[in-house]
C-alpha positions as CSV (number, residue, x, y, z in Angstrom):
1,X,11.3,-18.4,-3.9
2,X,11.4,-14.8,-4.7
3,X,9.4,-13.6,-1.6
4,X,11.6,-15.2,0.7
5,X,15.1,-14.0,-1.1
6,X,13.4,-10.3,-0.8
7,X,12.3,-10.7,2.6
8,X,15.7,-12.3,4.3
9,X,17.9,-9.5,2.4
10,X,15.2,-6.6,3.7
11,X,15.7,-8.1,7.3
12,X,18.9,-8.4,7.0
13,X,19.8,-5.0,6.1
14,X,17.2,-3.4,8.6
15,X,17.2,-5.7,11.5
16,X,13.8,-5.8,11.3
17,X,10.7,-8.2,10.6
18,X,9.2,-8.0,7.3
19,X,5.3,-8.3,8.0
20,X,3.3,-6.8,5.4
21,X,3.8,-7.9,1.4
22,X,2.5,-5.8,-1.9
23,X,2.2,-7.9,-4.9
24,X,4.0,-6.4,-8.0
25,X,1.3,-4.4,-10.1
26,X,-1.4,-5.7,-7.7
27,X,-1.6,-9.1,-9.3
28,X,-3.6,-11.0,-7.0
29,X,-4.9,-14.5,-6.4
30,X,-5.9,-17.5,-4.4
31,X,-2.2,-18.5,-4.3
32,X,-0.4,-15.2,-4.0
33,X,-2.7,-14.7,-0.6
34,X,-1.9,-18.3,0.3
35,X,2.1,-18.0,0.0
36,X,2.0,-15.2,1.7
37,X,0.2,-16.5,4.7
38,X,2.5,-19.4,4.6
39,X,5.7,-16.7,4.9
40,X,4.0,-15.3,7.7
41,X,3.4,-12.2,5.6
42,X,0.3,-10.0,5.6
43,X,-1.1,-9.2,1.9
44,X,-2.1,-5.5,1.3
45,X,-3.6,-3.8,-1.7
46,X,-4.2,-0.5,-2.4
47,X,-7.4,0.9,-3.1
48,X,-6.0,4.7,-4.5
49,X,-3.7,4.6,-7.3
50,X,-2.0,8.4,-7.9
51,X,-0.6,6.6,-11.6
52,X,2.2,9.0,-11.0
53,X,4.1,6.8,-12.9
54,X,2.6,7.8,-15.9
55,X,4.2,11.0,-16.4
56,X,1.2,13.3,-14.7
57,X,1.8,16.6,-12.9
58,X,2.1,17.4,-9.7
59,X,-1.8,18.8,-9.4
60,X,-2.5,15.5,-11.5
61,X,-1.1,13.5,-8.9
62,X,-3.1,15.9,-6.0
63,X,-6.1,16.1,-7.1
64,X,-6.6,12.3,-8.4
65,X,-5.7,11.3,-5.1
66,X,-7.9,13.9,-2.8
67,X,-10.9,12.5,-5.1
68,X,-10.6,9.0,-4.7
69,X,-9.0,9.0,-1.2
70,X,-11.4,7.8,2.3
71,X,-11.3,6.7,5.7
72,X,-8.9,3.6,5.8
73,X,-7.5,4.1,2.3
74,X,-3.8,2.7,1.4
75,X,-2.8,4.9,-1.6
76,X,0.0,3.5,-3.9
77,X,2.7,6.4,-4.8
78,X,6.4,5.1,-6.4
79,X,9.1,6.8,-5.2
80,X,11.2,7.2,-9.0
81,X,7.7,9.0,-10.4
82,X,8.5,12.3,-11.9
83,X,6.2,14.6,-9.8
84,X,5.4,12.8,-6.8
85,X,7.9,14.8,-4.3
86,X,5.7,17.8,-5.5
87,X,3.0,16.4,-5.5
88,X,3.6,15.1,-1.7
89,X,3.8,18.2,0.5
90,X,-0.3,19.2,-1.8
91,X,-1.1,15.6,-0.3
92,X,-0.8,15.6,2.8
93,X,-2.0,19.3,3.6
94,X,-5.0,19.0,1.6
95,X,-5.5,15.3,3.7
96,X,-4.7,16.8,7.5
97,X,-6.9,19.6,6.6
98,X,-9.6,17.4,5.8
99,X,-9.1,15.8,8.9
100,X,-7.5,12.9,8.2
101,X,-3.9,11.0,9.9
102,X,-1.3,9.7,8.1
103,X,-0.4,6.8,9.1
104,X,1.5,3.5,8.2
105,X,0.2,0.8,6.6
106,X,1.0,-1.9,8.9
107,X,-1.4,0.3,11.4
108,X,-3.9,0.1,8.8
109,X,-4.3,-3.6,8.1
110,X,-5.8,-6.6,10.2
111,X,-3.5,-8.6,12.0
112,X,-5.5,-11.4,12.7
113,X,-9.8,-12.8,12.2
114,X,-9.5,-11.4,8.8
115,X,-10.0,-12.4,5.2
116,X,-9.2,-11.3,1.6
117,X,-11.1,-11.0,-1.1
118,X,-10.2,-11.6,-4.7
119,X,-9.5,-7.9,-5.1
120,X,-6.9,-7.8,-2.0
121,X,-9.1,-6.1,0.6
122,X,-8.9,-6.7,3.6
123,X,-12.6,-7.4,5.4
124,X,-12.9,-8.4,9.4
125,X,-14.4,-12.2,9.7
126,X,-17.7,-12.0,11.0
């Protein structure tokens, strides 16, 4: 399984336990969220996309981002995107002084009494 091969090499070469798990382009389902659990991995989604990867500018990138960004969000950036590393440094300075913290995203998600819905959000059991 693909998973697995990606997450033994990752811990392998870091040392480290592989927790959380993106799926590629977001794709999520039923069993996507149910192999995951069974790897012991925690599915995230994002719920700001930058779309750097299409080419935009910097202030593209920025201001996309700052519009669609709120308390909790996980924002999906690519690190081979043209602008992003300009784009970056507008971020997070608009972000701080908006009074947010960056953060990881494994602080971010539930660990545990959560659920998924078919969208990849995380929601606390109730």
């Amino acid at each position: 399984m693909e998973i697995s091969t990606c997450t033994e090499m990752i811990e392998k070469i870091t040392n480290k336990k592989v927790e959380l798990f993106r799926a590629p382009f977001g794709a999520y389902n039923n069993t996507v969220i149910e192999v995951s659990n069974e790897l012991d991995l925690i599915p995230i989604q994002w719920d700001v996309d930058s779309l750097d990867w299409k080419g935009i500018s910097a202030q593209e990138i920025t201001t996309r981002i700052i519009n669609r960004v709120k308390n909790g969000s996980i924002i999906l950036c690519h690190n081979n995107s043209d602008h992003i590393l300009d784009a970056l440094p507008m971020i997070l300075d608009r972000l701080k002084g908006q009074g947010y913290t960056v953060t990881s995203v494994g602080d971010l998600v539930y660990k545990e009494n959560y659920t998924i819905d078919r969208a990849g959000v995380q929601k606390p059991k109730v």
